[in-house]
TORDO-567703 format. One record per residue (C-alpha): residue in one letter; x, y, z. Coordinates in pm, 1 decimal, m for minus. Each point is the difference from the previous one (the first is absolute). Example, Ala and Ser with C-alpha at 12.3 -4.5 7.8 and 13.67 -1.06 7.14 Angstrom:
2
   type          X          Y          Z
      A     1230.0     m450.0      780.0
      S      137.0      344.0      m66.0
***
This chain:
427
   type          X          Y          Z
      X    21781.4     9215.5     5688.6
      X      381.6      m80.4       36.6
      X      278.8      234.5       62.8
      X      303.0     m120.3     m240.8
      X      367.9      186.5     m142.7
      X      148.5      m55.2     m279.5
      X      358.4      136.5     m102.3
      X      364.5       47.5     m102.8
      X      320.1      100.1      175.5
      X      340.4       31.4       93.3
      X       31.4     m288.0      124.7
      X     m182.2     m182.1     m371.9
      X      137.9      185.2     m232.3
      X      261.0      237.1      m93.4
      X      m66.5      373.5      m99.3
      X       m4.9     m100.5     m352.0
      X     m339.0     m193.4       52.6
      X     m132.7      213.5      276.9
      X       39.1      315.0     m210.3
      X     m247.7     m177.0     m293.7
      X     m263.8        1.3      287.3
      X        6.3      281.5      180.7
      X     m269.0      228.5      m31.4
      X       m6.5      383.0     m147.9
      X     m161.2      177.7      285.5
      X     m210.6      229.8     m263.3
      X     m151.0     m359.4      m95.6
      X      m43.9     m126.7      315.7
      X     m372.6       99.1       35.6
      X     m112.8     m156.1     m343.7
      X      186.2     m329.5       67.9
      X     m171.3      m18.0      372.6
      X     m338.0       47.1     m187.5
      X       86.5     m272.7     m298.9
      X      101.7     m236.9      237.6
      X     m322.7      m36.7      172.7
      X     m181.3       93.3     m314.3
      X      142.4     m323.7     m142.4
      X     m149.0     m231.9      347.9
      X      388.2      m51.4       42.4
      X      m79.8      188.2      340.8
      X     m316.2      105.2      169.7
      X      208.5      261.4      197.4
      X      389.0       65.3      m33.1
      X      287.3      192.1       60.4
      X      318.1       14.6     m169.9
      X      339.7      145.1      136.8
      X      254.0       58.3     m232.0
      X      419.7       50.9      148.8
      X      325.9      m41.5     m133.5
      X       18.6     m309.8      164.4
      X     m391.9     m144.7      m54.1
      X     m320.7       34.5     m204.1
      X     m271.3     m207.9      196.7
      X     m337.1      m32.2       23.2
      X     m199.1      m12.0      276.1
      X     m392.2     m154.2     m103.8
      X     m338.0     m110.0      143.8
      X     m203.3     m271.5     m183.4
      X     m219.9     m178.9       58.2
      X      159.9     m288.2     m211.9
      X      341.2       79.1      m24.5
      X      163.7     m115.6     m330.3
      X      356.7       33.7      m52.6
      X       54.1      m38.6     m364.8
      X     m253.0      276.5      m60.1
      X      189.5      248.4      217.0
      X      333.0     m115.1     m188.1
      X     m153.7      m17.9     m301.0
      X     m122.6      384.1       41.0
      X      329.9      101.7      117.4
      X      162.1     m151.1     m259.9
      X     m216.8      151.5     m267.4
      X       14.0      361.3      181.5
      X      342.3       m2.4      m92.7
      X       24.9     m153.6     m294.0
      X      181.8     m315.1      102.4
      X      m75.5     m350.0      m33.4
      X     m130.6     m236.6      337.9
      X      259.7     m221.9      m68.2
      X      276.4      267.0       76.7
      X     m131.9       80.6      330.6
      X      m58.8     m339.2      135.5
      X      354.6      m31.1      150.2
      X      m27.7      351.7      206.1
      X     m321.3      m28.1      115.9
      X      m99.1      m84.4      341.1
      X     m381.4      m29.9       90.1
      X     m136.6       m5.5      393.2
      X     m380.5      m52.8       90.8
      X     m183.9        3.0      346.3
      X      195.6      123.7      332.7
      X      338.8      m67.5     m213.5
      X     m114.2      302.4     m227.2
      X      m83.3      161.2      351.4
      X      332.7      m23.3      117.5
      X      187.8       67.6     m274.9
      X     m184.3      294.0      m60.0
      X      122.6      127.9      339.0
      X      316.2      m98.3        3.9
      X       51.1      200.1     m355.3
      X     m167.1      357.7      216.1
      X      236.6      m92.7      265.8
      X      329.2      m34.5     m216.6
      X       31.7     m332.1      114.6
      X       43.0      m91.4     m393.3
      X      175.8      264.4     m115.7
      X      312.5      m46.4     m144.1
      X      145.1      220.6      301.7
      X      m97.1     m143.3      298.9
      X     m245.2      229.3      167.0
      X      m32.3      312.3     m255.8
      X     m228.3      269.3       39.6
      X     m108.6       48.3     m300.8
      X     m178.9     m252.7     m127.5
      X     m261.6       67.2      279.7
      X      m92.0      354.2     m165.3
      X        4.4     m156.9     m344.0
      X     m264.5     m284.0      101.4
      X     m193.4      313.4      111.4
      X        9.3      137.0     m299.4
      X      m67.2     m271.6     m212.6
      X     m312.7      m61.1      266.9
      X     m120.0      366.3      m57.3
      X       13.9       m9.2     m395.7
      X     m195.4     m323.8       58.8
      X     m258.3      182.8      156.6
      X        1.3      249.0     m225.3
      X      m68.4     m228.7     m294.3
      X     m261.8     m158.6      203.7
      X      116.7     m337.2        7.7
      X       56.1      m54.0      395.8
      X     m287.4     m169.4      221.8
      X      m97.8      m86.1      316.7
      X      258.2     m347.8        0.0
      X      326.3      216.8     m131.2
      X     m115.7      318.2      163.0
      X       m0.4     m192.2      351.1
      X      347.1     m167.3     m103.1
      X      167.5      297.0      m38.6
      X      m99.0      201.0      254.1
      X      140.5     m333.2      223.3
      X      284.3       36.5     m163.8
      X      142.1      356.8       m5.6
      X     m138.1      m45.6      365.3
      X      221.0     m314.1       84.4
      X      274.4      161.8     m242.6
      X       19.8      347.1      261.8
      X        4.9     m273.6      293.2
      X      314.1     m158.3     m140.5
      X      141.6      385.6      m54.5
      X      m57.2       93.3      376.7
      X       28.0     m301.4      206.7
      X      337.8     m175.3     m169.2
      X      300.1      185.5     m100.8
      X      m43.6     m134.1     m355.9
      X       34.6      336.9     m126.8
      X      264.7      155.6      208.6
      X      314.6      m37.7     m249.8
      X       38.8      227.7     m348.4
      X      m59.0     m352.8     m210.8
      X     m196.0       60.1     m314.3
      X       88.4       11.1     m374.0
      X      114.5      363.3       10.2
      X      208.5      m19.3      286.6
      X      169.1     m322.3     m183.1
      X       66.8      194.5     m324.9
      X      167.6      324.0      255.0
      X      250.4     m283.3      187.1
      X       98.8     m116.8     m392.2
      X       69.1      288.3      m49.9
      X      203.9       77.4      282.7
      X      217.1     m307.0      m29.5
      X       86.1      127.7     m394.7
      X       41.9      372.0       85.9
      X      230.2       67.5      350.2
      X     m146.0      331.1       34.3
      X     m314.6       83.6      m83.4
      X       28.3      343.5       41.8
      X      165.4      104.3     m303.2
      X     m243.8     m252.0     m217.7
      X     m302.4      149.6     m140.5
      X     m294.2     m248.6      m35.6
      X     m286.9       51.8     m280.0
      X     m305.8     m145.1       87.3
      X     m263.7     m103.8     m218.5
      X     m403.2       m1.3      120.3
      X     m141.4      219.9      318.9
      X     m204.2     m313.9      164.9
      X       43.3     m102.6      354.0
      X      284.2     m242.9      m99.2
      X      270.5      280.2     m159.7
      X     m150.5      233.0      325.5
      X      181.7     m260.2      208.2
      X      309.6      m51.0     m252.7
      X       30.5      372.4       45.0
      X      m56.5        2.2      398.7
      X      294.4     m270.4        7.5
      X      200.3      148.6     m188.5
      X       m1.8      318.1      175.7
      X       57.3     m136.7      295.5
      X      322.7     m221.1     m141.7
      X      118.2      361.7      m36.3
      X      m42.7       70.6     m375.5
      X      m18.6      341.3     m160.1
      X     m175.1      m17.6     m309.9
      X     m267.3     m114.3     m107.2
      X     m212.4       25.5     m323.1
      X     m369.5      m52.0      m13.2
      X     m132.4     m101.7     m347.8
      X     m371.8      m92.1      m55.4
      X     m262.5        0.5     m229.2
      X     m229.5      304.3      183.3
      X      267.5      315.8      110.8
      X     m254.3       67.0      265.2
      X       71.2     m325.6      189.1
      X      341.7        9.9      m91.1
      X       56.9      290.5      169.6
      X     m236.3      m66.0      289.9
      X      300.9     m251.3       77.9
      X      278.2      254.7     m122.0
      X     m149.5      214.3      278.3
      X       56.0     m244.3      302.8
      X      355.1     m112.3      m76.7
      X      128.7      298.5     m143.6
      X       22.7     m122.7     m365.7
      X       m5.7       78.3     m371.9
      X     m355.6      m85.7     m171.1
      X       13.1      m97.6     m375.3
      X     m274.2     m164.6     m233.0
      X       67.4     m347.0     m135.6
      X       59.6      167.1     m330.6
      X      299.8      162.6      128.6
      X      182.6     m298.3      129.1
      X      261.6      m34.0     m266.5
      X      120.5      402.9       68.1
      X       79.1      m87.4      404.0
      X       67.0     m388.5      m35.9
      X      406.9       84.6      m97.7
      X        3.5      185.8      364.8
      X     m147.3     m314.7      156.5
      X      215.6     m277.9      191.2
      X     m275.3     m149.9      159.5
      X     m321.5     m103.2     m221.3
      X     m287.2     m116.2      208.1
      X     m351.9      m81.4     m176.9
      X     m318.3      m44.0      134.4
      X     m292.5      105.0     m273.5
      X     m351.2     m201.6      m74.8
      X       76.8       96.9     m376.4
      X      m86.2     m330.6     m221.2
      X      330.6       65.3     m193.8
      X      323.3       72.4       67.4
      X       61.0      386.5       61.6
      X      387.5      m28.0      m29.7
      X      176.7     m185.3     m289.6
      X      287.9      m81.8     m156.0
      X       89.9      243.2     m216.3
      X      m39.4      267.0      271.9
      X      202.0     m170.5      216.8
      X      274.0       14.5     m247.7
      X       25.5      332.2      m73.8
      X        1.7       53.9      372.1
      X      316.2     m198.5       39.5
      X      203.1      188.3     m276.4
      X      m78.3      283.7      207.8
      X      129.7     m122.2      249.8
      X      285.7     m132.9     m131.9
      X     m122.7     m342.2      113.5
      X       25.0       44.6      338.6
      X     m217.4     m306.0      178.8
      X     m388.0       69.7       74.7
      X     m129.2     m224.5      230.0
      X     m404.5      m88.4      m46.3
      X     m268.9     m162.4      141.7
      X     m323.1      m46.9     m165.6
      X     m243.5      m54.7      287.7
      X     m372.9      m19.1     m221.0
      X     m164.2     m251.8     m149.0
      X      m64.3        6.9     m304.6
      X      397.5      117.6        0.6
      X       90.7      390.7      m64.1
      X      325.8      m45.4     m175.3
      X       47.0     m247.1     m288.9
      X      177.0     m325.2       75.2
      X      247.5       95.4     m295.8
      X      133.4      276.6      214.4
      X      167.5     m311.2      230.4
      X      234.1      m12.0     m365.2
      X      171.1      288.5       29.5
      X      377.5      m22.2      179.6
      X      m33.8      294.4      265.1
      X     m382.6      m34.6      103.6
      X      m67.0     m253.6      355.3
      X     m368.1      m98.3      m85.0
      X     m126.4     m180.3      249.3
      X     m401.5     m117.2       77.7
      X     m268.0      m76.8      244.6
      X      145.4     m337.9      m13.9
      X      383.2      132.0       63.7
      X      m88.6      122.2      318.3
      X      m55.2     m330.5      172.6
      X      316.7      m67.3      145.8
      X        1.3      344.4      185.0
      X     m342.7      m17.5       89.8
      X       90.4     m386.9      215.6
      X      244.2      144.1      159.2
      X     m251.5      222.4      173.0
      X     m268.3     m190.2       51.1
      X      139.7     m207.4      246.0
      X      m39.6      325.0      267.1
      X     m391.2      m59.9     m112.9
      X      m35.1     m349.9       52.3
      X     m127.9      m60.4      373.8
      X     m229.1      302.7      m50.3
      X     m135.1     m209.8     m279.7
      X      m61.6     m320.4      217.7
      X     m226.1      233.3      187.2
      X     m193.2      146.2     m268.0
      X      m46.1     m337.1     m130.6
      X     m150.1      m69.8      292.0
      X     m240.6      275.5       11.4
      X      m97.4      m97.5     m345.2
      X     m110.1     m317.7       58.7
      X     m200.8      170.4      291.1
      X     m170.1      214.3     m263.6
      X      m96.8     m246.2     m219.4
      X     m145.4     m254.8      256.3
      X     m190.0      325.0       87.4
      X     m110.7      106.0     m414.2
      X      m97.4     m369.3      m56.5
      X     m225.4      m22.9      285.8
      X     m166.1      323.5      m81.7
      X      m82.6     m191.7     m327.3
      X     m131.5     m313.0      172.1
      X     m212.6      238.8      222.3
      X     m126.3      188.7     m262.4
      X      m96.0     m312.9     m236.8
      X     m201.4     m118.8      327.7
      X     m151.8      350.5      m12.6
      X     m116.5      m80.8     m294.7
      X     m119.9     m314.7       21.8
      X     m224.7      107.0      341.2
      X     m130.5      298.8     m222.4
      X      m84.4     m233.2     m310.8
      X     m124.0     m278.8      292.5
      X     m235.9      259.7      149.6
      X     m140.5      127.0     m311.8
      X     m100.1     m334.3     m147.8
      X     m136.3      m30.2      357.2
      X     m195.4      329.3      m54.9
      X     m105.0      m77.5     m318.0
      X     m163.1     m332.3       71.6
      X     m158.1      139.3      278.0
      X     m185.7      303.5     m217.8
      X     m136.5     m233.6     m226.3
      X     m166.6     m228.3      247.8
      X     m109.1      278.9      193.1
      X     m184.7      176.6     m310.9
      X     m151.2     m322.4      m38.4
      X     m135.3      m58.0      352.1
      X      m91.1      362.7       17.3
      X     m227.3     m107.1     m301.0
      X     m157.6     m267.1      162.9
      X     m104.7      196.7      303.3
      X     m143.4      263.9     m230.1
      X     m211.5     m244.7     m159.0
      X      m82.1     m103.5      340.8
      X      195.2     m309.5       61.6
      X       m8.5     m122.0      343.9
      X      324.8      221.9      203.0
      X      149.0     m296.7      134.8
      X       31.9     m254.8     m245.0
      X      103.3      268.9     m225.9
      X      300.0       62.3      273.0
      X       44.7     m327.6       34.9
      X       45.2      m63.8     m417.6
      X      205.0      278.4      m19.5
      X      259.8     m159.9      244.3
      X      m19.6     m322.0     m124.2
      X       94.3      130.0     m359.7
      X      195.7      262.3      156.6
      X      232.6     m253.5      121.7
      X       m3.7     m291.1     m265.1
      X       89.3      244.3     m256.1
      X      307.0      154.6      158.7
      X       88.8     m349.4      111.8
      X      m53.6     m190.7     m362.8
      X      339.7      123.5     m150.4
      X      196.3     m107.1      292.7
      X     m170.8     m340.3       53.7
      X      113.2      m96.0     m334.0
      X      365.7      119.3       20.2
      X       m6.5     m198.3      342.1
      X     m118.9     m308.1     m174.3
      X      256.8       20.4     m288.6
      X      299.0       50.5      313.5
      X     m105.3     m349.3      141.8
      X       10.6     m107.4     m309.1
      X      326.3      117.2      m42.3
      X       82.9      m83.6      330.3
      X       75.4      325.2       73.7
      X      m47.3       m5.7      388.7
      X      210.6      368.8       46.5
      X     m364.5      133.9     m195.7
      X     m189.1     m132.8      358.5
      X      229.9      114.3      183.9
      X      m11.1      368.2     m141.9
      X     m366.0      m52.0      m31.7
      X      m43.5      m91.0      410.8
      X      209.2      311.3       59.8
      X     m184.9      242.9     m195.0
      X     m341.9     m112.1      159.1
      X       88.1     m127.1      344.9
      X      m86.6     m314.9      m28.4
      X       13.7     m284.8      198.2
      X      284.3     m271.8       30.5
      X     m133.0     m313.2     m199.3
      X     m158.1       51.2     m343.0
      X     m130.7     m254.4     m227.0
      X       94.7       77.9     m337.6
      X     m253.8     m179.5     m134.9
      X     m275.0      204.7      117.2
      X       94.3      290.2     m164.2
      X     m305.7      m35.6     m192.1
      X     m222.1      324.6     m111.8
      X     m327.1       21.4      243.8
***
């Protein structure tokens, strides 16, 4: 078996591909189960963000056009358009990839939290479906342990830099004072629960919470002392709204055009400033049209997001560091455990020869066979038949010239110095 990822993200491809990729969370457990059903995977994982879709497999031939070939066809897309964004990693690559990603290490902010709970997630849905083994089961758990180390022994995390605080400092450099802005957000996940935490604490008043289930909605209402609406009532608040954050896993957009509109006439066209944060996006791309509406993407954010990431980047030496620790350690787990199978499939051959030549002599002795040449048989074949297999692979390495076969051979068996490979012969 071999641990591989394959993927798409921020850094190749923009939003507009990414969001033709990512994966509806309701579907998540039916594509996991496809996926392998299809030998594209024997085991697999797939995470899902607004800034990847990868997927994390175990094969035990690993074939890359299958896997793009099924992603491809799970979303309706042809190879071809994929081939460019795609990046593919096998081995201890995969390995440390996979860690970095848990560790936020290749996040588009340097060092965010929450990509570390979403690779849980997508792990535990995984599960769910039935779809993780022993190979990504022990890969994970390495990694969300690694991923904690880099959380409590750098300072990789101790600066507000993630995608929500990024969208709250926009904001503040368009609006002086947020305190008499009121800011409608759009979704109740963990990402708008941090919009909202930074924006309270940037000193704003108001805040709207709109989302698809009023219950969660107002969960959130509750803990920053805000208004709770249903999507469905967006277009009745949005004209109160300066500040238009969205964060949703709805397939479709949840606020177009045309609502957007009549929310400006009500306004009187005063500017609204938004940022649409999910992937696939929340507010239609038209919406960037209209004269008094700041649109702005995942992708708009870089600039502000460099300029703190540079606070993050000796902590990140450091976690590289204990990364590359972690996956010397995960890859020779694997080597140990292939041995451990290889001495467990040695000794039952082993056991198994010996059972049949031991009914055998226990045959002979009941027919009354003399005891010690039966003993003495039963070594003799004993011993040529576990040796026969290897005598001839020894022959064909001197054939070969294969010397390092000797070698390895005098190791195992603690032999003596000199050998004569032409006596390899079967007694």
């Amino acid at each position: 078996m071999g641990i591989w990822a394959l993927g798409i993200n921020h850094k190749t491809a923009p939003v507009s591909v990414r969001e033709r990729v990512a994966f509806n969370p309701a579907s998540m457990p039916s594509a996991l189960v496809d996926i392998c059903h299809v030998n594209a995977a024997t085991e697999a994982v797939i995470l899902s963000t607004c800034n990847r879709t990868e997927i994390y497999g175990s094969s035990a031939e690993f074939n890359w056009n299958q896997v793009r070939d099924w992603l491809a066809n799970h979303h309706g897309l042809n190879a071809s358009e994929l081939d460019s964004a795609l990046y593919c990693l096998e081995g201890d690559a995969a390995v440390q990839h996979t860690m970095r990603v848990a560790s936020g290490l290749d996040s588009l902010v340097l060092g965010e939290p929450q990509i570390l709970g979403q690779m849980k997630s997508a792990y535990a849905v995984a599960q769910e479906a039935g779809t993780v083994g022993s190979e990504l089961g022990r890969l994970f758990r390495q990694t969300f342990s690694i991923a904690k180390r880099v959380r409590t022994d750098t300072a990789i995390g101790e600066n507000p830099v993630s995608v929500a605080f990024a969208a709250v400092r926009m904001a503040q450099h368009i609006f002086s004072d947020l305190g008499r802005s009121t800011a409608l957000l759009i979704g109740a996940g963990e990402t708008i629960e941090l919009v909202a935490r930074h924006l309270r604490h940037a000193g704003i008043e108001k805040i709207i919470v709109a989302n698809r289930t009023l219950a969660r909605a107002q969960h959130l209402a509750e803990e920053f002392h805000a208004e709770a609406v249903l999507l469905e009532d967006i277009p009745e608040v949005l004209a109160e709204a300066d500040i238009v954050i969205a964060s949703t896993a709805s397939p479709f957009p949840v606020l177009g055009k045309g609502a957007v509109e009549k929310a400006l006439k009500k306004r009187r066209h005063k500017p609204m400033f938004m940022v649409d944060i999910a992937v696939p996006r929340d507010i239609e791309a038209e919406v960037a049209d209209l004269g008094d509406v700041y649109l702005y993407t995942v992708d708009d954010l870089r600039s502000i997001i460099e300029e703190n990431v540079r606070s993050r980047e000796d902590a990140a030496l450091q976690a590289e560091e204990l990364i590359l620790a972690g996956v010397e350690h995960f890859m020779r787990e694997l080597k140990v455990l292939d041995a451990v199978h290889t001495v467990t499939d040695l000794r039952a051959h082993v056991d198994r020869v010996r059972e049949e030549q031991l009914i055998k002599a226990i045959k002979q002795l009941q027919n009354g066979a003399e005891p010690e040449k039966v003993l003495r048989q039963f070594a003799h074949t004993f011993s040529n038949k576990l040796l026969h297999a290897p005598t001839i692979a020894l022959r064909q390495a001197a054939a070969d010239g294969r010397m390092d076969v000797f070698d390895s051979t005098r190791e195992l068996f603690q032999l003596g110095d000199t050998v004569d490979a032409a006596s390899t012969g079967d007694d």
